[in-house]
DSSP file (Angstrom, degrees, kcal/mol; ACC not computed):
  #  RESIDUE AA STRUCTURE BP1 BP2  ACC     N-H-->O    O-->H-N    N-H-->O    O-->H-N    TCO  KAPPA ALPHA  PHI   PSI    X-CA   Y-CA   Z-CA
    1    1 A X     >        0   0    0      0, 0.0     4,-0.6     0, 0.0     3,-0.4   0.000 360.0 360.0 360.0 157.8    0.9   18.2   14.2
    2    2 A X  H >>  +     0   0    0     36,-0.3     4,-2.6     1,-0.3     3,-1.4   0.974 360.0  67.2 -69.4 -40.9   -3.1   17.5   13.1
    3    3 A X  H 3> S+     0   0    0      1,-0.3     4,-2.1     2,-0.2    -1,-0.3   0.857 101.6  39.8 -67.2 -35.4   -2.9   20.9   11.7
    4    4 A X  H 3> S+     0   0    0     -3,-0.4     4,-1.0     2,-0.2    -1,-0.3   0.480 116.7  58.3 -88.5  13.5   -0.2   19.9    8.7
    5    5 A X  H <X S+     0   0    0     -3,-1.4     4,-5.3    -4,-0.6     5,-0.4   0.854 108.8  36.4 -59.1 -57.3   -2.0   17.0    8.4
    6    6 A X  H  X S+     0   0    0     -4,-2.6     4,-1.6     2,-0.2     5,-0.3   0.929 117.2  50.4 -59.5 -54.3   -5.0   18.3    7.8
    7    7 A X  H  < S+     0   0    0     -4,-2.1    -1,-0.2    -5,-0.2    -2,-0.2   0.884 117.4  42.1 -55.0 -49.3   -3.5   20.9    5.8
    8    8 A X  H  < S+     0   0    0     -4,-1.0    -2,-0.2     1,-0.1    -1,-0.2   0.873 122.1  40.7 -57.8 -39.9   -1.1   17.9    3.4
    9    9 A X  H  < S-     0   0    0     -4,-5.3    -3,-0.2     1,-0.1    -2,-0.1   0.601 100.4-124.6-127.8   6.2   -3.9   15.6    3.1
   10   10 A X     <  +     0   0    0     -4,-1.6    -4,-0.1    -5,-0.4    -1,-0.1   0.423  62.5 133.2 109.4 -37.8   -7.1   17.4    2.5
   11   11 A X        -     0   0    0     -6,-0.4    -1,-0.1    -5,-0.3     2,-0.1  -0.107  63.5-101.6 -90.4 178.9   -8.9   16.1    5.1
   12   12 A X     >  -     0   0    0     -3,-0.1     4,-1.1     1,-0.0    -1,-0.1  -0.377  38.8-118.2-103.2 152.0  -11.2   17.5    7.9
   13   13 A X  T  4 S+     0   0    0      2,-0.2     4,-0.4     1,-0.2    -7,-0.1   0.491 108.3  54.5 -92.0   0.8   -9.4   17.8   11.4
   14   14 A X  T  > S+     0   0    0      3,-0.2     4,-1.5     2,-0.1    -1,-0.2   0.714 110.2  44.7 -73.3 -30.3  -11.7   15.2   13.3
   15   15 A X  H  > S+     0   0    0      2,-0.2     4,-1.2     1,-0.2     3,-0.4   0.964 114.1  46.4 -78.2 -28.8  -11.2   12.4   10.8
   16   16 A X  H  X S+     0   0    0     -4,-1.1     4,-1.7     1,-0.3     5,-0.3   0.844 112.8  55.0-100.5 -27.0   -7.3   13.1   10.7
   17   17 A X  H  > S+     0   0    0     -4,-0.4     4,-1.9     1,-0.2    -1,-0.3   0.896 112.6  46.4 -62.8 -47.4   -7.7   13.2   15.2
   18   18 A X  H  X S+     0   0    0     -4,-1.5     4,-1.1    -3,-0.4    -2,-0.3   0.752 111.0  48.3 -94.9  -8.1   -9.4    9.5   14.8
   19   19 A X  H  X S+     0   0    0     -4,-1.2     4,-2.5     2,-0.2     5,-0.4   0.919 112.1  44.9 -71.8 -57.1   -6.9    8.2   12.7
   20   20 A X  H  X S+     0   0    0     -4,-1.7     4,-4.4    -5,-0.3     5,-0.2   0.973 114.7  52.9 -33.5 -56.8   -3.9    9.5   14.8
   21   21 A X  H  X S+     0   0    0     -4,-1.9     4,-4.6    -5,-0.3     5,-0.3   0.975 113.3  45.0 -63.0 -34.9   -6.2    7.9   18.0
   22   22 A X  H  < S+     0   0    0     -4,-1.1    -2,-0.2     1,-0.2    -1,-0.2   0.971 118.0  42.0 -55.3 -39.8   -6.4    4.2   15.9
   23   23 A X  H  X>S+     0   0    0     -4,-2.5     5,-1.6     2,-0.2     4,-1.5   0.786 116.2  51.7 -85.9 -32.4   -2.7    4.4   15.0
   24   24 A X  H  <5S+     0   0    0     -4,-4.4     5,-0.3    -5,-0.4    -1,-0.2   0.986 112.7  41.0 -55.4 -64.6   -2.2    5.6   18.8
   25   25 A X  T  <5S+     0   0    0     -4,-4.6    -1,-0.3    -5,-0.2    -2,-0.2   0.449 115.0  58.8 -83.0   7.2   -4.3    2.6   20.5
   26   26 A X  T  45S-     0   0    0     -5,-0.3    -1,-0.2     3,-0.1    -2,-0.2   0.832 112.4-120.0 -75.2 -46.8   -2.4   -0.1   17.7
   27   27 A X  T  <5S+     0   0    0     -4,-1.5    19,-0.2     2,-0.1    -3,-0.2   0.448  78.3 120.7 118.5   8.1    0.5    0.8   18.8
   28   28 A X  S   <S+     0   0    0     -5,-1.6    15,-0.9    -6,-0.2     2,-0.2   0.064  71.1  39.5-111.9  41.8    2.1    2.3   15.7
   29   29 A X        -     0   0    0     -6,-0.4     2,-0.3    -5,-0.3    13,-0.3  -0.779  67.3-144.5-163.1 135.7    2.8    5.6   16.7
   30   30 A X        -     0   0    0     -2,-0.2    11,-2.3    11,-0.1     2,-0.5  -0.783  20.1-160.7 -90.8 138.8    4.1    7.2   20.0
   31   31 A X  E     -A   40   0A   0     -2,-0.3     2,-0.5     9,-0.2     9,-0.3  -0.986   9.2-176.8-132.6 152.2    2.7   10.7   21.0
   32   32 A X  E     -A   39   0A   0      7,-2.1     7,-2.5    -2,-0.5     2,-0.5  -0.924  17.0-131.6-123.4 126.4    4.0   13.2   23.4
   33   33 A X        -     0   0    0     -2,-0.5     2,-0.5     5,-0.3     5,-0.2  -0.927  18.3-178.1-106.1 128.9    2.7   16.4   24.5
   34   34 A X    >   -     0   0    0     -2,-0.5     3,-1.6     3,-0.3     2,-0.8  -0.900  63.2 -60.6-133.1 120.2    3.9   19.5   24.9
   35   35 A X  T 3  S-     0   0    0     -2,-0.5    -2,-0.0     1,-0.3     0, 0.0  -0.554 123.7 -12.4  46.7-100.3    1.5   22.4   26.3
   36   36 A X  T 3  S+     0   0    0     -2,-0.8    -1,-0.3    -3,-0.0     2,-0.1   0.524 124.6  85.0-109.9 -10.3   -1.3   22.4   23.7
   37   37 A X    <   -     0   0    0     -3,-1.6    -3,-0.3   -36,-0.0     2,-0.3  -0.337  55.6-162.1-108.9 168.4    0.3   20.4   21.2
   38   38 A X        -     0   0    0     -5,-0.2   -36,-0.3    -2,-0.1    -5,-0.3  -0.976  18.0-152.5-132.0 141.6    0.5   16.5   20.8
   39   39 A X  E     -A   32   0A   0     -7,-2.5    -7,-2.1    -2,-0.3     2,-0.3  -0.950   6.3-142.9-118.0 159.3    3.4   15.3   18.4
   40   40 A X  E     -A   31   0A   0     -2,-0.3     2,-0.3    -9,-0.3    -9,-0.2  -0.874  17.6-174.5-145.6  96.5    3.0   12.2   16.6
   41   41 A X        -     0   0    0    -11,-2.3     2,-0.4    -2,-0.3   -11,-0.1  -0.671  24.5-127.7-128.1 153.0    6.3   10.0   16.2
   42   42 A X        -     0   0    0     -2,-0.3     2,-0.6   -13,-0.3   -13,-0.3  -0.823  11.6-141.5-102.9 138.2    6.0    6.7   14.1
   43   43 A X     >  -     0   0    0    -15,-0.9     4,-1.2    -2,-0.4     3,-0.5  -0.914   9.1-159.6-136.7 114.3    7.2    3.8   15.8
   44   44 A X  H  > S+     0   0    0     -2,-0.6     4,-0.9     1,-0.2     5,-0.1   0.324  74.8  79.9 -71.6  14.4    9.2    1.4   12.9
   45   45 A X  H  > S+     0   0    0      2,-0.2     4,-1.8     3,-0.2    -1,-0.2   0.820  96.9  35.9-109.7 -32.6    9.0   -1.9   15.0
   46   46 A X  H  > S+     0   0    0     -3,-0.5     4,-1.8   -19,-0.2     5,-0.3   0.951 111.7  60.6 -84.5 -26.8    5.5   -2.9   14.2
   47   47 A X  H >X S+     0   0    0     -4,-1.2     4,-1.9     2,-0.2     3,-0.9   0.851 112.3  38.2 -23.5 -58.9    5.8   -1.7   10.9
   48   48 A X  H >X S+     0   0    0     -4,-0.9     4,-0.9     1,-0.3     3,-0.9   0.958 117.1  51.3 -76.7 -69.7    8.7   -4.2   10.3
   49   49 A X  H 3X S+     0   0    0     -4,-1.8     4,-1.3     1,-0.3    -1,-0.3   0.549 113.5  43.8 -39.0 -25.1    7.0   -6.9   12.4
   50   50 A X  H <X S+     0   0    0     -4,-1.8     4,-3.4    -3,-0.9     5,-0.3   0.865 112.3  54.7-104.2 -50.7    4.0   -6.5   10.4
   51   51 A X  H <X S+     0   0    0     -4,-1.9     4,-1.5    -3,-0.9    -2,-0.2   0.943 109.2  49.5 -46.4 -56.8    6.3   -6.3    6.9
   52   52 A X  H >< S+     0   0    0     -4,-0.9     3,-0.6     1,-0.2    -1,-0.2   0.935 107.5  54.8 -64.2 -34.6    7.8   -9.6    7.7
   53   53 A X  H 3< S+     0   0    0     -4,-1.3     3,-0.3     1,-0.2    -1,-0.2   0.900 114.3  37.7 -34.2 -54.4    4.5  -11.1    8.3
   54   54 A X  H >< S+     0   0    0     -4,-3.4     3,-9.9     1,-0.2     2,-0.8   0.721  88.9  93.5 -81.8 -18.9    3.2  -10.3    5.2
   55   55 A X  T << S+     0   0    0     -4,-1.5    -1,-0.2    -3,-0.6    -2,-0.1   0.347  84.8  55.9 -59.5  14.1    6.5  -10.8    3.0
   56   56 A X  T 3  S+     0   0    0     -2,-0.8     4,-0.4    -3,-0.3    -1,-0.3   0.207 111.3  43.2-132.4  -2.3    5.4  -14.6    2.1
   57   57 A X  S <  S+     0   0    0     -3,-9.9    -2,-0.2     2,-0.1     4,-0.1   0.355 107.8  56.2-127.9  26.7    2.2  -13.5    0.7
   58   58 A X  S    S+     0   0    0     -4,-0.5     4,-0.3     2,-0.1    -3,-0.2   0.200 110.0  48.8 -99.1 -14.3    3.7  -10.6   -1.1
   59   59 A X  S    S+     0   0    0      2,-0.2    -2,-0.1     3,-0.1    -3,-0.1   0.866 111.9  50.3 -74.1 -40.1    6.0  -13.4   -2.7
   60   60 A X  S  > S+     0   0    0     -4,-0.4     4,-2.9     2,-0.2     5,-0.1   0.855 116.0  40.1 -61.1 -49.2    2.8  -15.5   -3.5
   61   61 A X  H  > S+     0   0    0      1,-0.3     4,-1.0     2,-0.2    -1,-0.2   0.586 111.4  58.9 -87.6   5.8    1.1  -12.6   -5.1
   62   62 A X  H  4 S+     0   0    0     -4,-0.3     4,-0.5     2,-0.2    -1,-0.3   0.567 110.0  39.3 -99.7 -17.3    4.1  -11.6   -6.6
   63   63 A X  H >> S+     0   0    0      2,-0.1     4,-1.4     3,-0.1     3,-0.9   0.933 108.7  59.6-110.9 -33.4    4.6  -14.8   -8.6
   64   64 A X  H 3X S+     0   0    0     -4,-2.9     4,-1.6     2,-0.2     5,-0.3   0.981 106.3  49.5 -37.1 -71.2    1.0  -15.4   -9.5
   65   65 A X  H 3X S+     0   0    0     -4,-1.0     4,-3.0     2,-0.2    -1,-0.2   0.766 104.5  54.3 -36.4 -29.4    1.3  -12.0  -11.2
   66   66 A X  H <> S+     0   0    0     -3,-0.9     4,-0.8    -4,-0.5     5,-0.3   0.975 112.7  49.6 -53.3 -73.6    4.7  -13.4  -13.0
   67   67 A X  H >X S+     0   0    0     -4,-1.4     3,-1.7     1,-0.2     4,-1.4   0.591 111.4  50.0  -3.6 -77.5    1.8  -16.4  -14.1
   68   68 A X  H >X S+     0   0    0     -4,-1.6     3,-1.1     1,-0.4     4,-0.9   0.854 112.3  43.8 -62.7 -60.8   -0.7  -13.6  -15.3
   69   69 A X  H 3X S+     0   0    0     -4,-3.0     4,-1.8    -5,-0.3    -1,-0.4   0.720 111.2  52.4 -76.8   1.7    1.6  -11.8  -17.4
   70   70 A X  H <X S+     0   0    0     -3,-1.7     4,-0.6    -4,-0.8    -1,-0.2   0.676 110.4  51.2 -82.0 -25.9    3.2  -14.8  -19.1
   71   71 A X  H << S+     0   0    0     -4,-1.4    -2,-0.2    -3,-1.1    -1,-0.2   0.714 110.0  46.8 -81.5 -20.6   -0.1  -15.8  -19.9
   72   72 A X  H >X S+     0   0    0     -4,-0.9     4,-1.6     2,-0.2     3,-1.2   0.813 114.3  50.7 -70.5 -47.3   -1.0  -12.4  -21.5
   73   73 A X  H 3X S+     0   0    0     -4,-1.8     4,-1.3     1,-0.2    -2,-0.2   0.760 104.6  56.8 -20.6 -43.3    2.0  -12.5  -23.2
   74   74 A X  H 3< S+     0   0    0     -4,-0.6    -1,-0.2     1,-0.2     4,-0.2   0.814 114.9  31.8 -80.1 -20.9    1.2  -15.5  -24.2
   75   75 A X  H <> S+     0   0    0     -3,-1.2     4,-0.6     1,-0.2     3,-0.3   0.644 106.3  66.8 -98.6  -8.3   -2.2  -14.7  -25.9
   76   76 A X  H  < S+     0   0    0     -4,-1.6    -2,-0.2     1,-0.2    -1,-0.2   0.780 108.1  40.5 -82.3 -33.5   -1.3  -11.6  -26.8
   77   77 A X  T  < S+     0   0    0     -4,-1.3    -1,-0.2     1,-0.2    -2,-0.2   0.381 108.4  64.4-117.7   9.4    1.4  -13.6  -29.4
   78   78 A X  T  > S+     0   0    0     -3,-0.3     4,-0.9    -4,-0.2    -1,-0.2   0.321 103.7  47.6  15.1 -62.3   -1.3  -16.1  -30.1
   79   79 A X  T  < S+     0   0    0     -4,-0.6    -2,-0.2     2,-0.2    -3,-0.1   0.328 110.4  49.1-111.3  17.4   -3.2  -13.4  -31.6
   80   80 A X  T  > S+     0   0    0      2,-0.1     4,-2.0     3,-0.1     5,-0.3   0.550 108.3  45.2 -81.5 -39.2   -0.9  -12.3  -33.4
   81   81 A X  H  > S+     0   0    0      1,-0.2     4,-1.7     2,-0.2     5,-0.2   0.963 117.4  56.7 -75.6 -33.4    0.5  -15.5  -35.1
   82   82 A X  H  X S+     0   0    0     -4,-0.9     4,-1.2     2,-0.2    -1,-0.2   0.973 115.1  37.5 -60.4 -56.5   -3.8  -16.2  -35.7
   83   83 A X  H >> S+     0   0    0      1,-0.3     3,-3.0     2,-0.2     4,-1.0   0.940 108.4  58.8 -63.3 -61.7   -4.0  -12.8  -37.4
   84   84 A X  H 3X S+     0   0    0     -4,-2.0     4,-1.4     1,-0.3    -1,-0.3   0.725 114.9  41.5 -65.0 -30.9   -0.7  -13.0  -39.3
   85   85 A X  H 3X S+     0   0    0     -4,-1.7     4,-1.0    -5,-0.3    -1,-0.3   0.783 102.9  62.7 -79.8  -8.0   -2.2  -16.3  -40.9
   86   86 A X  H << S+     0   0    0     -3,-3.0    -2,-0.2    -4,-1.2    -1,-0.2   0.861 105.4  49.2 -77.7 -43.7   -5.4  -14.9  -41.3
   87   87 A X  H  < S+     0   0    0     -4,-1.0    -2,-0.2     1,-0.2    -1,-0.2   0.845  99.6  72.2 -67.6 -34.7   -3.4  -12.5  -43.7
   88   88 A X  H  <        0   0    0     -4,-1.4    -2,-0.2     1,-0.2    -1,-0.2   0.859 360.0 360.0 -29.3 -58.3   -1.6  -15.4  -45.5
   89   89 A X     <        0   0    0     -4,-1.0    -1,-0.2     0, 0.0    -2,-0.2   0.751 360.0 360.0-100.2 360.0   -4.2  -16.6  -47.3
């Protein structure tokens, strides 16, 4: 219900009503009404569809990030062996 929404996330009970209505017209949540209430059901199949989409540029950014930290690693021990000679002499 909008009302433990509102109440869980803080927010004002128009924006949490146009989010609901975005997620409504996307297609990624079914709602039902019953008397005065509307409930809000989640619908896992674009989720998924939308998770496999993305899952080859969560791979991409996931090995670029391997890159990044082998490359901080790699200066990080760099400036260490530079200092540790710096202390040598």
């Amino acid at each position: 219900m909008v009302g433990e929404l509102v109440e869980m996330l803080g927010m004002s009970q128009p924006l949490i009503s146009k989010h609901l209505r975005v997620l409504r017209e996307a297609g990624l949540v079914n709602v039902r009404q019953d008397a005065q209430r509307r409930w809000y059901e989640v619908r896992p199949e674009p989720l998924a569809e939308m998770a496999d989409w993305l899952a080859p540029f969560r791979q991409m950014a996931e090995a670029q990030f391997d890159r990044l930290e082998q490359l901080l690693i790699e200066l990080q021990e760099k400036e260490n062996d530079d200092g540790q000679a710096k202390s040598d002499r």
